[in-house]
DOZA-797768 format. One record per residue: residue number from 1; residue in one letter; y, z, x of N, C-alpha, C in turn. Coordinates in steps of 0.2 Angstrom, whole numbers, plus 2048, in hexadecimal, padded with zeros to 3 digits. Layout:
% residues N
> NUM;a;Y;Z;X;Y;Z;X;Y;Z;X
...
This chain:
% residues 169
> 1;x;147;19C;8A3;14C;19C;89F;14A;198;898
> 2;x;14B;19F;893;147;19A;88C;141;196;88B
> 3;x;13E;198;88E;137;198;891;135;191;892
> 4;x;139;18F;896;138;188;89A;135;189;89E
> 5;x;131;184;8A0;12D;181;8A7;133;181;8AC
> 6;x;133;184;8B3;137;180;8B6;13B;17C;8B8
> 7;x;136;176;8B8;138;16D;8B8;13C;16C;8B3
> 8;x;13C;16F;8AF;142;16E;8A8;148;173;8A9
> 9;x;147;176;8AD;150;17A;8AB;14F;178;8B1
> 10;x;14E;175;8B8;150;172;8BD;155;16B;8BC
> 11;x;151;167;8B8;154;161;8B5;15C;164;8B1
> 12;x;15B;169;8AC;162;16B;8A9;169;16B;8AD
> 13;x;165;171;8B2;16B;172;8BA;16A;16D;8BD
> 14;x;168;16A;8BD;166;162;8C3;166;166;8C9
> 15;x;162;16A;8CA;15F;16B;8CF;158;16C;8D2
> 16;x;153;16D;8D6;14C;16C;8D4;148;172;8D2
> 17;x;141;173;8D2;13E;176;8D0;13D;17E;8D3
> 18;x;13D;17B;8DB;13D;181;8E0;140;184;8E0
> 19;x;148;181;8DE;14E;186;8DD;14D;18A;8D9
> 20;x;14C;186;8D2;14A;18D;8CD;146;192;8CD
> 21;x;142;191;8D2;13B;196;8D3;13E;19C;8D8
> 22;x;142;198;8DD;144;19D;8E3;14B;1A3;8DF
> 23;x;14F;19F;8DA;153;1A2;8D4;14F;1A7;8D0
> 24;x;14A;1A4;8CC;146;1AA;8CA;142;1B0;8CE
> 25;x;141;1AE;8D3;13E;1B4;8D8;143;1B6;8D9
> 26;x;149;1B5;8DB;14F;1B9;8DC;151;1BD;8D6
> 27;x;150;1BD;8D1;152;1C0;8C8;14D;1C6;8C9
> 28;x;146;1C4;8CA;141;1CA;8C8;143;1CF;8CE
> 29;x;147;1CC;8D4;144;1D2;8D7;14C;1D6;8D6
> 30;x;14F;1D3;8D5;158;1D7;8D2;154;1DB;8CD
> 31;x;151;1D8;8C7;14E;1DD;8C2;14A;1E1;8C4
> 32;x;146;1E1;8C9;143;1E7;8CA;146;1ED;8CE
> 33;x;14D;1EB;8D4;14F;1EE;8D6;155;1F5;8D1
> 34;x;156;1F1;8CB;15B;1F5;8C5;156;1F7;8BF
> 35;x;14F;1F7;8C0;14B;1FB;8BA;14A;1F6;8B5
> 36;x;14B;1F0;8B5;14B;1ED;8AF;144;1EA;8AC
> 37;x;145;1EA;8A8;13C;1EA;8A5;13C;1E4;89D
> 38;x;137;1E3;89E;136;1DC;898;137;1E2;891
> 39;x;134;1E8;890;133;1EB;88C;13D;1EF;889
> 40;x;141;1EE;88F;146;1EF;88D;149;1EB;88C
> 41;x;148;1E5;888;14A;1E0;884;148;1DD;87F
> 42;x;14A;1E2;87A;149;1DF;874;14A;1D9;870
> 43;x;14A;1D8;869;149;1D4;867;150;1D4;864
> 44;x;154;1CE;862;15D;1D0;861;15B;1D2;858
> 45;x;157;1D2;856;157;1D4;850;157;1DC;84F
> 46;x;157;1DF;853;159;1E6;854;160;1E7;850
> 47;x;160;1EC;84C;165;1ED;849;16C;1F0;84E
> 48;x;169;1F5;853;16E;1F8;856;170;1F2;85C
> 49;x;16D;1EF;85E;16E;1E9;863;172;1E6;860
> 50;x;170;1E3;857;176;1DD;856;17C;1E1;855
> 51;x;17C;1E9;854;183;1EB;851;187;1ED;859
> 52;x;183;1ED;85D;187;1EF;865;18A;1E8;866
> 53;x;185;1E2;866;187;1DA;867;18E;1DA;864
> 54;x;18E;1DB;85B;192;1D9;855;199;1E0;85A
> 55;x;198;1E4;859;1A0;1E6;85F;1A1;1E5;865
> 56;x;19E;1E1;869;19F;1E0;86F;1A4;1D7;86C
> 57;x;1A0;1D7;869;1A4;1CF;868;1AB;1D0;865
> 58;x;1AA;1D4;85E;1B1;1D7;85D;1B7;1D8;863
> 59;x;1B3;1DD;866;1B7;1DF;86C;1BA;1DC;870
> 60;x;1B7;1D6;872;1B8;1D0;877;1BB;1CB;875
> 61;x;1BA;1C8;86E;1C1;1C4;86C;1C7;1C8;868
> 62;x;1C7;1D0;868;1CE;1D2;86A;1D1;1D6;86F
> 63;x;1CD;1D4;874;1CE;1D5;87B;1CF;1DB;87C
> 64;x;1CC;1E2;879;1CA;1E8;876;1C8;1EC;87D
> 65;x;1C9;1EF;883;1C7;1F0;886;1C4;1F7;887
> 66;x;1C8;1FC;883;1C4;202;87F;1BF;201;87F
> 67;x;1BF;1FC;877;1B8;1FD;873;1B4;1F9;879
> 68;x;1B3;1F3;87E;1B0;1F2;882;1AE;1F7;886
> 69;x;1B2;1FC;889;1AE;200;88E;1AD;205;88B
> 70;x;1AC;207;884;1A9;20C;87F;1A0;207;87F
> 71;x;19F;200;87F;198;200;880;196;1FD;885
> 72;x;198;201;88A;193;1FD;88F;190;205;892
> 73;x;18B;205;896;188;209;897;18D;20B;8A0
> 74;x;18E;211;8A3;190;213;8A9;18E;20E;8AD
> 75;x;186;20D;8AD;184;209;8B5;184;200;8B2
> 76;x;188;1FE;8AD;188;1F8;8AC;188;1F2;8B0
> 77;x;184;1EC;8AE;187;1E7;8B5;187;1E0;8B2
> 78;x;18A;1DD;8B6;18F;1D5;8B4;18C;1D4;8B7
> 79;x;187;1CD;8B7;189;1C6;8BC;189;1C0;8B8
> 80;x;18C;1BC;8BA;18E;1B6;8B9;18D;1AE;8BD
> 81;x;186;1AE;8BD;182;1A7;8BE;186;1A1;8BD
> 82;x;189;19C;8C3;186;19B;8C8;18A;19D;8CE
> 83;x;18D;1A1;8CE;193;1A5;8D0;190;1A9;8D4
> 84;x;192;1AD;8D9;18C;1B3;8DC;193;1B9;8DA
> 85;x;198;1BA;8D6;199;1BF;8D4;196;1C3;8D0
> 86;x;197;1CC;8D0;192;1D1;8CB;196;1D5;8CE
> 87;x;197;1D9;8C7;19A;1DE;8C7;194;1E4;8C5
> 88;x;194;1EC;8C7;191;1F0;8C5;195;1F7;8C4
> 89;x;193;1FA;8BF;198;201;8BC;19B;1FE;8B8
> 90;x;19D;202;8B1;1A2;200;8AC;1A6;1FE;8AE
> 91;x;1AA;205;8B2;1B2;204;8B4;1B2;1FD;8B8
> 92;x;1AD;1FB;8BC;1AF;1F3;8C0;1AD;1EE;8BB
> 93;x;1AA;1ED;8B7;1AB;1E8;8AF;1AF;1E9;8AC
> 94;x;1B0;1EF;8AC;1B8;1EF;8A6;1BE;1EE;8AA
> 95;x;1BD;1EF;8B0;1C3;1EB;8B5;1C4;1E3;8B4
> 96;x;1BC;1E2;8B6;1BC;1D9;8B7;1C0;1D7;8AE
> 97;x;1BC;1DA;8A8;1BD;1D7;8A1;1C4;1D6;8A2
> 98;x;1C7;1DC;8A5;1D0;1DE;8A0;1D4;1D9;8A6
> 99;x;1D0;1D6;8AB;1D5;1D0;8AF;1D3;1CA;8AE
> 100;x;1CC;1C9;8A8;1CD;1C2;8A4;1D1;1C4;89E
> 101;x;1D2;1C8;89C;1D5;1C9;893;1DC;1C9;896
> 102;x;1DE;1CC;89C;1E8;1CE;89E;1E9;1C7;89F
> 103;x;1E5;1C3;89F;1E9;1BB;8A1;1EA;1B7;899
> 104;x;1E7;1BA;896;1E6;1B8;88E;1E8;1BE;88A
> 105;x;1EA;1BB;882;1EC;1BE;87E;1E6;1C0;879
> 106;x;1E5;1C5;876;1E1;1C5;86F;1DF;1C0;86E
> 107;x;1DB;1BC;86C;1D8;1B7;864;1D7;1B3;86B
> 108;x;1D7;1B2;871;1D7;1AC;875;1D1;1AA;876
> 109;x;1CB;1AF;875;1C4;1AC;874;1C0;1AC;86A
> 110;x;1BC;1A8;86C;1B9;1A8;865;1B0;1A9;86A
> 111;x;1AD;1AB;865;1A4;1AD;865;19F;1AD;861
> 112;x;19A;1A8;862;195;1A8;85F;192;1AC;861
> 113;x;18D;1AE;85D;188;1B5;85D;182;1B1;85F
> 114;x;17B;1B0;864;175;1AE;864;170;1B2;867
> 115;x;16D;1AE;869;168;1B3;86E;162;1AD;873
> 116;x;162;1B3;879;15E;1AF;87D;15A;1B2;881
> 117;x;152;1B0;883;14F;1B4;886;14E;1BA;881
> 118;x;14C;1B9;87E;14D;1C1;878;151;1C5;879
> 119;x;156;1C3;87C;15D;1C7;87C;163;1C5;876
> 120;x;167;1C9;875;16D;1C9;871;171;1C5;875
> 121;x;176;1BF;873;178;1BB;877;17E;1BA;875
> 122;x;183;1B7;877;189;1B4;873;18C;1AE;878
> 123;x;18F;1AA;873;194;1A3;878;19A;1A5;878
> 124;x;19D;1A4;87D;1A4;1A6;87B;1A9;19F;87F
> 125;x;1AC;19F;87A;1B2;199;879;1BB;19B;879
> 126;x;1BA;198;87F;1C1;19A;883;1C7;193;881
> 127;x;1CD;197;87C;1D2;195;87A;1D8;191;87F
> 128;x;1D9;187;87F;1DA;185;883;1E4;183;880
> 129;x;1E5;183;884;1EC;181;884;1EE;17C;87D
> 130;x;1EA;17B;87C;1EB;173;875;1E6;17A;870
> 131;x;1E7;17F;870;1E4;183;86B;1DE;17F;868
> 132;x;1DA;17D;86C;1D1;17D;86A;1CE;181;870
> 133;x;1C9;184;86D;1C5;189;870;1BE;186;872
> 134;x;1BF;185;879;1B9;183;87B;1B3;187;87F
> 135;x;1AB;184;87F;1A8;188;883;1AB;18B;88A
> 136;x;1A7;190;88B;1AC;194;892;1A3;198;895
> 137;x;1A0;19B;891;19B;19C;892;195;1A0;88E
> 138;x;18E;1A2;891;18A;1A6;88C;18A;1AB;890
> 139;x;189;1B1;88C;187;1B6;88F;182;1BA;88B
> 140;x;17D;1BE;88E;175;1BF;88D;177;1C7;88E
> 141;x;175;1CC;88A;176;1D0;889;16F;1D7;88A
> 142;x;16E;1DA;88E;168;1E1;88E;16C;1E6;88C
> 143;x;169;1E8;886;16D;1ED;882;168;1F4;881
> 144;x;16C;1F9;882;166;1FE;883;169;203;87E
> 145;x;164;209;87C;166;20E;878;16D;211;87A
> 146;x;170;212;881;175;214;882;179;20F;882
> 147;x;179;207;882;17E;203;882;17D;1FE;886
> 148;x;181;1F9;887;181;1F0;88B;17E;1F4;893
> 149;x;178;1F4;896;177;1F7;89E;178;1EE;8A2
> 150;x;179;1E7;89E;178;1E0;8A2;17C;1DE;89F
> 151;x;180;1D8;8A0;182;1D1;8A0;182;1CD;8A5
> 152;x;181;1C9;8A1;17E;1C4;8A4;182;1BA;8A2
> 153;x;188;1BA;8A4;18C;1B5;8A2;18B;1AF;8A6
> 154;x;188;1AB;8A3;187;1A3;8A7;18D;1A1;8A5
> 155;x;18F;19D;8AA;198;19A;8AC;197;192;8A9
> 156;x;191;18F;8A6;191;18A;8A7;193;186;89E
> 157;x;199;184;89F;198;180;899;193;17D;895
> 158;x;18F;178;89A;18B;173;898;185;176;895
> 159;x;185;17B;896;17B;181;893;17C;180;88B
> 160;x;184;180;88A;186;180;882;180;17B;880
> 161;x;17F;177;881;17A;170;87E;172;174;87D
> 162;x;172;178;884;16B;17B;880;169;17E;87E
> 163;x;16F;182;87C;16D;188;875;16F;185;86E
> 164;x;171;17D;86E;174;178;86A;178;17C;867
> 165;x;17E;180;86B;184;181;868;18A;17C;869
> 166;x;190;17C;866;194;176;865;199;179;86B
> 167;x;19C;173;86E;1A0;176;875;1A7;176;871
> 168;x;1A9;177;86C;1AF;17A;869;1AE;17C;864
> 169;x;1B2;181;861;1B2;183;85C;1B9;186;857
């Protein structure tokens, strides 16, 4: 993760070393199981990456679920770290999306654009009862010629520190 030692993102999660490793062995081989390869991720500076990122984020803070399942690719997949949830297929993401957005109205999230892993990334900042938007989560993004084929949504507030992004906005 962000090309830390293990020992360092073990400390982040306050968990240890061997947990990260047995976590990472479990990543490469889901990745090799769905074809994914270091060379199909780019760099976010791709122009068509940032313009898929730059509508997906549109899309998502106006709860847009059209234009969402216009970019996701047919065999699309969701997981959501530290949670053993994953959805796979558009139609099961565009399911899961439209049963976080039906609990919420339009404008209820706000998003940062960033990146991580060489991927295209964004924070997303979920709108609280006292109308401030706070962290809610990152999600890391594999964007292929045909459209979003991964997300990849960490649940965890607290990561906001180490992309040193601000926990409200």
């Amino acid at each position: 993760m962000l090309a830390w030692r293990s020992a360092e993102v073990a400390d982040l999660l306050e968990t240890t070393p061997t947990a990260i490793n047995s976590a990472l062995q479990r990543a490469r081989t889901q990745f090799s199981q769905i074809g994914l390869i270091e060379e199909d991720m780019d760099e976010p500076s791709d122009a068509e990456q940032l313009d898929v990122l730059n509508r997906y984020v549109s899309a998502f803070q106006d709860s847009d679920l059209t234009m969402l399942t216009g970019l996701l690719r047919e065999d699309a997949l969701i997981e959501m770290p530290p949670w053993l949830h994953w959805m796979r297929g558009r139609e099961a993401v565009v399911a899961f999306l439209g049963a976080i957005f039906g609990r919420r109205a339009p404008g209820a999230w706000r998003v940062l654009t960033t990146s991580a892993n060489r991927q295209p990334a964004m924070a997303s900042y979920r709108r609280g009862d006292d109308g401030i938007f706070r962290a809610a989560n990152i999600q890391l993004f594999t964007i292929t010629g045909e459209g979003i084929s991964h997300m990849v949504a960490f649940m965890d507030p607290t990561l906001f520190s180490a992309f040193s992004l601000p926990n409200t906005v």
